[in-house]
C-alpha positions in Angstrom: 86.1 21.2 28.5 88.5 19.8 31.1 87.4 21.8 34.2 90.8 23.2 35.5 92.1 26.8 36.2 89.9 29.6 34.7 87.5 27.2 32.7 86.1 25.5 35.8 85.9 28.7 37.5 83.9 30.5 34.6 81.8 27.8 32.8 78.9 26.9 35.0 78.1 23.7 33.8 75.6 22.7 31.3 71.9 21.1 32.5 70.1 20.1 29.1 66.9 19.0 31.4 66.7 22.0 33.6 68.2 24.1 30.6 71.0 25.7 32.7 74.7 26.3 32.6 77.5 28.1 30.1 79.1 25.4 28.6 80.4 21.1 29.0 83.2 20.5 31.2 84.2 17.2 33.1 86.4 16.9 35.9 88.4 13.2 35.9 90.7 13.0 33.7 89.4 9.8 31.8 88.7 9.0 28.1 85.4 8.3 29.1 84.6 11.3 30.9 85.3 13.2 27.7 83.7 11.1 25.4 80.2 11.8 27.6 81.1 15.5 27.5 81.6 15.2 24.1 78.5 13.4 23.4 76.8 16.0 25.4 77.9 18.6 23.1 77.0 16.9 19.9 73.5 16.3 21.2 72.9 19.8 22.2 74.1 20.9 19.1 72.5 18.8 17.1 68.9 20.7 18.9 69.4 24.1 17.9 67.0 25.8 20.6 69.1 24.1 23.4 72.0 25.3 21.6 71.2 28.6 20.7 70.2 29.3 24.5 73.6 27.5 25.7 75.2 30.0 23.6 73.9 32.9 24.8 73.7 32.2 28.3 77.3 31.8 27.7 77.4 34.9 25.3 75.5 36.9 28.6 78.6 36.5 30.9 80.7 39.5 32.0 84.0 38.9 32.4 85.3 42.0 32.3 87.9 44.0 34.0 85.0 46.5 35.2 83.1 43.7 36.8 86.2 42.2 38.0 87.4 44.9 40.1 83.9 45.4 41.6 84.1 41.8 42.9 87.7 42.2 44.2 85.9 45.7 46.0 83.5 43.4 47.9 86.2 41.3 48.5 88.5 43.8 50.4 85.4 45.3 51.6 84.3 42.4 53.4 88.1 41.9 54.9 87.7 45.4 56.2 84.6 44.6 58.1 86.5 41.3 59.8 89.6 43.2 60.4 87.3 45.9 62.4 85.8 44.4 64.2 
């Protein structure tokens, strides 16, 4: 929920109107920040179409090693170009 580290790099966030996003993160570190992302949840969940989706647009994510390393190739690969040029 608290969008640090990993989570706010892998959760895209959650749009109920446009029917968007992974999952409910906030970024300030307030009580009431949380209590709106938690009342975000609650609401989704408590529609089970939204939630359903939310939970497999979530479900649909590859975080694997295999797609990893392909990102890291286009990574380097795009170094290479700079460096050669």
């Amino acid at each position: 929920m608290r969008a640090t580290g990993g989570l706010n790099d892998t959760i895209k966030t959650f749009q109920p109107k446009a029917g968007t996003g992974t999952g409910i993160k906030f970024n300030a570190y307030k009580a009431e920040n949380l209590l709106h992302a938690l009342k975000t949840a609650v609401t989704a969940y408590h529609d089970q179409e939204t939630w359903q989706a939310l939970m497999l647009r979530g479900m649909a994510e590859d975080f694997s090693w295999d797609f990893s390393a392909k990102e890291y190739e286009k990574l380097y690969q795009k170094a290479l170009e700079k460096v050669s040029k």
